[in-house]
C-alpha positions as CSV (number, residue, x, y, z in Angstrom):
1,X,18.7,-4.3,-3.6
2,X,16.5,-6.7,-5.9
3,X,14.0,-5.8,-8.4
4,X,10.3,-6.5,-7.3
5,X,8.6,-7.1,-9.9
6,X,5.3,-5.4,-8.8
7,X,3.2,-3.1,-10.6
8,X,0.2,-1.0,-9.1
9,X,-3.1,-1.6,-11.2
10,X,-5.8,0.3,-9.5
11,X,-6.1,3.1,-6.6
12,X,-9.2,4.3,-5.1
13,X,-9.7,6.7,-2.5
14,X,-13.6,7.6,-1.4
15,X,-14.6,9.4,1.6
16,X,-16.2,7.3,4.6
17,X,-19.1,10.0,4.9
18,X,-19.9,9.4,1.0
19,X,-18.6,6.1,-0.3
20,X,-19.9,6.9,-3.8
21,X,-17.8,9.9,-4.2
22,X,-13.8,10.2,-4.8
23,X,-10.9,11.7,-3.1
24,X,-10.6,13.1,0.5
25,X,-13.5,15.5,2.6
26,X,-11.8,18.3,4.9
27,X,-13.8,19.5,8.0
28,X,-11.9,22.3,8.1
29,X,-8.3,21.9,7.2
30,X,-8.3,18.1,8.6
31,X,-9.1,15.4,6.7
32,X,-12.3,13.2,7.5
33,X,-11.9,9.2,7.6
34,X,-11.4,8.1,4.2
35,X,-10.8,4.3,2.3
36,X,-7.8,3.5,0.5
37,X,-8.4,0.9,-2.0
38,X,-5.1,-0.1,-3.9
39,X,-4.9,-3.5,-6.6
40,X,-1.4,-5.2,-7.0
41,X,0.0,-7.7,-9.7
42,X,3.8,-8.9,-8.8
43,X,6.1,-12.1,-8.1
44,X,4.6,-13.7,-5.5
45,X,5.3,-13.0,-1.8
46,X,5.5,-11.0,1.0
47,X,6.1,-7.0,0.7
48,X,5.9,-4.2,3.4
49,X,3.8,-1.5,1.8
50,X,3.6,2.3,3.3
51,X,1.4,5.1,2.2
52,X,2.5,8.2,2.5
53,X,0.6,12.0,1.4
54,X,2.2,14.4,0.5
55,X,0.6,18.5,0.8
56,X,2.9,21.1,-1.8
57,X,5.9,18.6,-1.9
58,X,5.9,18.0,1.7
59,X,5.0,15.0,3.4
60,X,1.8,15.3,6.0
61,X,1.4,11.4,6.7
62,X,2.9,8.2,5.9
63,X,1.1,5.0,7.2
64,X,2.8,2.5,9.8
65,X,5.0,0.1,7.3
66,X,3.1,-3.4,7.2
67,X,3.3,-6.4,5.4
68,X,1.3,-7.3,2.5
69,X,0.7,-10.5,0.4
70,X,1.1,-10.8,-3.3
71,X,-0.5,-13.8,-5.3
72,X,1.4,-13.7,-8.0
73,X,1.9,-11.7,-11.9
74,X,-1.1,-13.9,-13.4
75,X,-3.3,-12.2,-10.6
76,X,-4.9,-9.1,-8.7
77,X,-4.0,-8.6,-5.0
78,X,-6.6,-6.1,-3.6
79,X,-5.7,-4.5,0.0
80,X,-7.8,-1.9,1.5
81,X,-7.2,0.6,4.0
82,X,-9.3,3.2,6.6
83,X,-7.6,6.2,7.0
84,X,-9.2,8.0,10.5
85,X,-6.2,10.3,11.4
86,X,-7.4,13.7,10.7
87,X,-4.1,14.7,8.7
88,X,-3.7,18.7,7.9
89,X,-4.5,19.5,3.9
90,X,-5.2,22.4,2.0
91,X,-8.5,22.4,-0.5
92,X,-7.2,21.1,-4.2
93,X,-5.3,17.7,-4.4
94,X,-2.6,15.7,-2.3
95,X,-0.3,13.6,-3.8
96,X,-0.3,9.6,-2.7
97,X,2.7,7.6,-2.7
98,X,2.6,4.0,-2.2
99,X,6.0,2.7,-1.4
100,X,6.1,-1.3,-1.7
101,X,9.5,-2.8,-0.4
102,X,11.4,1.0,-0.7
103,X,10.2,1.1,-4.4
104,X,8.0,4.3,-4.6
105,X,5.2,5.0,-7.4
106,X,4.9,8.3,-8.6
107,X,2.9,10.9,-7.3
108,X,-0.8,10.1,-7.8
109,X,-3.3,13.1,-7.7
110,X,-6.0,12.6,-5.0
111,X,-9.0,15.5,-5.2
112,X,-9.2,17.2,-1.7
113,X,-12.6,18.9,-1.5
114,X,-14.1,21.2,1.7
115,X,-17.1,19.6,3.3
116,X,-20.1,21.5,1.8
117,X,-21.9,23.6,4.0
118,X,-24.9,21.4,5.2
């Protein structure tokens, strides 16, 4: 298998209900729609990128595979996602793994937070 040459810069994820905040809402034990923002620098081309969470070392979701374009080492990519599947999680954090062409990243902390009582 070859080497990519692509290196993650930046990940956000923020809540639809409150784009200013950070990480993921529950209602319940589901997750509410939330926005996956992710910045790339790598050889130029084609990839197919997959998200995938993962709850206590087990994984609860992983995103359809899809292809993504790079625009090369001397530049940021930027791809954003919306997340609406309301995926089981437990209150604390969930672990994101971006997997770009079978390479994975590590593990990336995402905050999990119940929706406040209104």
């Amino acid at each position: 298998m070859g080497q990519h040459n692509v290196q993650l810069l930046s990940v956000r994820v923020t809540p639809d209900d409150k784009p200013d905040g950070a990480g993921i809402l529950l209602d319940g034990s589901l997750s509410l729609p939330f926005t996956l923002e992710r910045a790339y620098s790598g050889v130029q081309g084609y990839y197919f990128e997959q998200y995938l969470l993962l709850s206590d070392g087990k994984q609860v979701y992983a995103s359809e595979p899809r292809q993504i374009f790079i625009r090369g080492l001397q530049s940021t990519t930027s791809h954003t996602s919306h997340v609406d599947e309301r995926i089981p999680l437990s209150p604390g954090t969930c672990q994101l793994v971006l997997v770009v062409d079978e390479m994975r990243t590590e593990p990336i902390d995402i905050t999990v937070s119940a929706l406040a009582p209104v």
